[in-house]
C-alpha positions as CSV (number, residue, x, y, z in Angstrom):
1,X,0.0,0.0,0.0
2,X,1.3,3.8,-0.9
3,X,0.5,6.4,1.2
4,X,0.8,9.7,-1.1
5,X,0.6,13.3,-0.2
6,X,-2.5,15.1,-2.5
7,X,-2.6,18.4,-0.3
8,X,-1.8,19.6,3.1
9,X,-5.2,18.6,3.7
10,X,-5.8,15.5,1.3
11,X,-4.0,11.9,1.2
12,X,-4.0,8.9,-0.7
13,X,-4.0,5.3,0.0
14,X,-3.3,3.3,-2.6
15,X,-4.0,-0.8,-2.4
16,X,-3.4,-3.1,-5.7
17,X,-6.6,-2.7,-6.6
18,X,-8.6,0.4,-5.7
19,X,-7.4,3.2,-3.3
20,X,-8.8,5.4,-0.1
21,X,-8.8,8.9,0.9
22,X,-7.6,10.7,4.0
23,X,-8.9,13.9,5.0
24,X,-7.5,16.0,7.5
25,X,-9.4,18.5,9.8
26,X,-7.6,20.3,13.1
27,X,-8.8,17.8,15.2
28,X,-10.0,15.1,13.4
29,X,-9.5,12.5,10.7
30,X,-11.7,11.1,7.8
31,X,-11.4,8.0,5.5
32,X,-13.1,7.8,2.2
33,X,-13.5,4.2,1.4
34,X,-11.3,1.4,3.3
35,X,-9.4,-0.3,0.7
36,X,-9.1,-4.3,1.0
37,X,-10.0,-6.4,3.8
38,X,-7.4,-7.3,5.9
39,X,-5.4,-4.0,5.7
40,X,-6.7,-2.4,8.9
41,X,-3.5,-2.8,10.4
42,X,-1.1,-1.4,7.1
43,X,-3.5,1.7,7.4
44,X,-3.0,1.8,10.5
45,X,0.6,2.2,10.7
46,X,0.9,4.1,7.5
47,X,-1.1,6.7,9.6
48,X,1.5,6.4,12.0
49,X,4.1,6.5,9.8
50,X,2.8,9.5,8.1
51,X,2.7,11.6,11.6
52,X,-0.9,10.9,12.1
53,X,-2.5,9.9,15.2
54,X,-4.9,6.9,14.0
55,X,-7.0,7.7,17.2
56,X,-8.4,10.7,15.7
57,X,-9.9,8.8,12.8
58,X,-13.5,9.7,13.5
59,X,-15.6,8.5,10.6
60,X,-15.1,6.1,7.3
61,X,-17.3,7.4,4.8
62,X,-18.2,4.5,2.3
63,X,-19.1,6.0,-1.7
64,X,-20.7,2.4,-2.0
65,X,-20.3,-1.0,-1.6
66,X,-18.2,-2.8,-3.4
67,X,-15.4,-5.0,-1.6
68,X,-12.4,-2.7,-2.7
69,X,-14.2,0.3,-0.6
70,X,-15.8,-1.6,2.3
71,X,-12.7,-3.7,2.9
72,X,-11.2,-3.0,5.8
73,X,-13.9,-0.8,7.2
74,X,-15.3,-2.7,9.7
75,X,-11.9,-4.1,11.4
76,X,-10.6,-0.1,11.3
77,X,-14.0,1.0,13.1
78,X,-13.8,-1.0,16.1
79,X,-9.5,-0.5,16.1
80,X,-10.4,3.0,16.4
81,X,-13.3,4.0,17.7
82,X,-14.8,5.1,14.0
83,X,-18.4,5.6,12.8
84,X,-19.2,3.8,9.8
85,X,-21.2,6.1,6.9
86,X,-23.0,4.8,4.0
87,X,-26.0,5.2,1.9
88,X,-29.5,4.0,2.7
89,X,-29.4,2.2,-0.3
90,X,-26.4,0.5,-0.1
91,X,-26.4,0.0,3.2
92,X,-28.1,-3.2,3.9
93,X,-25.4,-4.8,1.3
94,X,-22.4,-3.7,3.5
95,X,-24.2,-5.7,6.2
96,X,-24.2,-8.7,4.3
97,X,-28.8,-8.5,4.6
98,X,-28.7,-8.2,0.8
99,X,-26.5,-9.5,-2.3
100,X,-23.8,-7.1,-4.1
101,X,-25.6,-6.3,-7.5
102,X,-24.4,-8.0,-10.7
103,X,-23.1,-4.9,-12.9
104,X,-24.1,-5.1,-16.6
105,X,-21.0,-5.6,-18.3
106,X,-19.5,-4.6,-21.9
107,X,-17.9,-7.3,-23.8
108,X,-14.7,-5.9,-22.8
109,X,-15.3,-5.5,-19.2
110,X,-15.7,-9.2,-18.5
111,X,-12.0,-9.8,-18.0
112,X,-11.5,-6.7,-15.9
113,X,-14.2,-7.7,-13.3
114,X,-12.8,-11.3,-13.1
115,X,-9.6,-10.2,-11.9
116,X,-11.3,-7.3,-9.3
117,X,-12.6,-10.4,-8.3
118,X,-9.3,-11.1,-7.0
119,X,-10.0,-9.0,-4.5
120,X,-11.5,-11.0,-0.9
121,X,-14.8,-10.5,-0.4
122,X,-15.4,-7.9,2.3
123,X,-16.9,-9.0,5.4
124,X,-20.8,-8.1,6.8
125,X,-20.2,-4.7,8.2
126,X,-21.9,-2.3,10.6
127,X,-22.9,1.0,9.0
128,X,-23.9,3.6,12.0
129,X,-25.3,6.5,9.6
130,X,-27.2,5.6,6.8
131,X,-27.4,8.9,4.5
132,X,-29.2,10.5,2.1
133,X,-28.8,13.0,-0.8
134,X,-28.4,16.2,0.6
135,X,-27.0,15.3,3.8
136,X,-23.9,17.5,5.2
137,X,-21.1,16.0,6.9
138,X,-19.3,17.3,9.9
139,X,-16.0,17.7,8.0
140,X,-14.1,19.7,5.4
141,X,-16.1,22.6,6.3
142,X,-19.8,20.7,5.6
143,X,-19.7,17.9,3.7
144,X,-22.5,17.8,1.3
145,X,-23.4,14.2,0.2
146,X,-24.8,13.7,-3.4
147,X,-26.2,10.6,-4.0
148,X,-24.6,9.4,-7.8
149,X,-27.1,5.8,-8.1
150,X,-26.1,3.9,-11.1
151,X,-22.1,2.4,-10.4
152,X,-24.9,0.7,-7.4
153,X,-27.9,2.1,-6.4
154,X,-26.6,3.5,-3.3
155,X,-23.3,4.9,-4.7
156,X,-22.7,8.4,-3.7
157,X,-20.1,11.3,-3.9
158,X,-18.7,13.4,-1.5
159,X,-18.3,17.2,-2.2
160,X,-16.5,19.7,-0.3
161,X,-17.6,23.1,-1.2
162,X,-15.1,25.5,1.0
163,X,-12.1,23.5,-0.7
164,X,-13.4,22.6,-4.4
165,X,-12.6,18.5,-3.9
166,X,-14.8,16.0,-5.2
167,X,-14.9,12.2,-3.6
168,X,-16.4,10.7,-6.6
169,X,-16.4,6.8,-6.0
170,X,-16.5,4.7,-9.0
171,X,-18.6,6.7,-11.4
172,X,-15.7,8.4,-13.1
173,X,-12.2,6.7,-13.4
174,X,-9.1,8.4,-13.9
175,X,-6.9,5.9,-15.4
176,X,-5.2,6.9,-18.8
177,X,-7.4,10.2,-19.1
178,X,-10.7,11.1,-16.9
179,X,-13.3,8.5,-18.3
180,X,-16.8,6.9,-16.9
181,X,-16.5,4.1,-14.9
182,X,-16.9,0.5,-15.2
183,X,-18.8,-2.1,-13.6
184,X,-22.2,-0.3,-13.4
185,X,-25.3,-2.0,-12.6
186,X,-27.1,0.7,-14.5
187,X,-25.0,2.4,-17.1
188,X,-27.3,4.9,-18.4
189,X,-28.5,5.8,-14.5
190,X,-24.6,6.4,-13.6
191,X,-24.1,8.6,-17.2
192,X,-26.5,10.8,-15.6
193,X,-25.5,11.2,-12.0
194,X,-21.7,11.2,-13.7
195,X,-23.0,14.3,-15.7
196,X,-24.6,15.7,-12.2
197,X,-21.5,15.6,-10.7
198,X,-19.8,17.2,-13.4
199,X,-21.9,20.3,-12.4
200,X,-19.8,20.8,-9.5
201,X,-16.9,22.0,-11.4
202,X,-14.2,20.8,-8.6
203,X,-11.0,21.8,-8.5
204,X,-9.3,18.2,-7.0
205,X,-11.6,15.4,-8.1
206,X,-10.7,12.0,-6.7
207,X,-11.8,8.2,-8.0
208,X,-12.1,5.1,-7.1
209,X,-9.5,4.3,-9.1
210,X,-6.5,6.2,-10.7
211,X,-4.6,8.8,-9.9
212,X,-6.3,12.2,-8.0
213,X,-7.2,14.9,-10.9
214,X,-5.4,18.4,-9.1
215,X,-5.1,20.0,-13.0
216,X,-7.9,21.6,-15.2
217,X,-10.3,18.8,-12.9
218,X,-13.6,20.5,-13.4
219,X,-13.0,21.0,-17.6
220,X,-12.1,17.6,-17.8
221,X,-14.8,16.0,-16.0
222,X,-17.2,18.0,-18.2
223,X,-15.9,16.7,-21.3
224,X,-15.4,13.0,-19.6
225,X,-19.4,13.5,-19.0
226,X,-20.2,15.1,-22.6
């Protein structure tokens, strides 16, 4: 796992497949997504190793939930104290009540999933806050939560208005170029929230997977979205 720098504020944690976000307040920290299962403990001490105190950690928010984003979630939560955040929608799937959702997949996106099937399957985990579109989180300077339905129902961004960065789950990629996702269950649902959230005109946007977007970020998500 890499643990990379994106701003004074903003950090990257990078698995083999997939990636999470640290955000840092004064007081507090927040993780977007939780990367594989198993890795509570390399997150851990890469927070250590970074000069972070991992008992600050306060809340994991989850943009949906796939295996590669709840991973370690539930293991990090009761390490440290955390609150779990997710969607309503997506919610009872991170608990293990109700079945991931078969994406529809392009002829070409059959080999790709097989090997993010590589991945181990995430274990049932608690989510404390079920959210809604709209909601506003107590970090970044008010979270706003926009709910992006499509990569699953219950997928949803993250937007931090007061510093122009954009938690966009796996609706947009960024690998080779800022493109739409893959894996959708409903590709022309996700289109639309991807063209949604390409209203928002951020300055950082950050996937699920590939590098963080810090240059021309809101002009190329526009023409990513058409």
């Amino acid at each position: 796992m890499d643990f990379l720098a994106i701003t004074p504020r903003l950090h990257m944690l990078r698995f083999p497949i997939g990636q999470a976000y640290l955000w840092q307040d004064d007081e507090e920290l927040t993780l977007i997504d939780a990367g594989w299962p198993g890795a509570a403990p390399e997150i851990e001490a890469a927070l250590r190793g970074a000069g972070f105190d991992p008992g600050r950690l306060r809340r994991i928010v989850l943009t949906h939930g796939h295996r590669d984003h709840v991973g370690s979630a539930g293991e990090l939560a009761d390490r440290l104290g955390a609150e779990i955040l997710a969607h309503r929608l997506d919610a009872p799937v991170i608990r293990g009540e109700a079945p991931v959702p078969e994406p529809t997949l392009l002829d070409w996106e059959i080999p790709l999933h097989a090997h993010g099937l590589t991945v181990p399957e995430a274990p049932p985990t608690r989510v404390d806050r079920e959210l809604e579109d709209g909601d506003v989180l107590d970090f970044g300077g008010g979270a706003v939560v926009v709910h992006a339905p499509g990569h699953t129902d219950g997928s949803i961004a993250i937007h931090l208005p007061r510093h122009d960065v954009l938690f966009i789950g796996d609706t947009v990629a960024s690998v080779q170029g800022v493109t739409f996702g893959v894996f959708h269950v409903d590709r022309d649902r996700a289109m639309t929230s991807m063209r949604r959230l390409s209203d928002l005109k951020p300055s950082v946007l950050c996937c699920g997977h590939g590098d963080p977007v810090t240059e021309d970020a809101a002009a190329r998500l526009k023409a990513a979205a058409g």
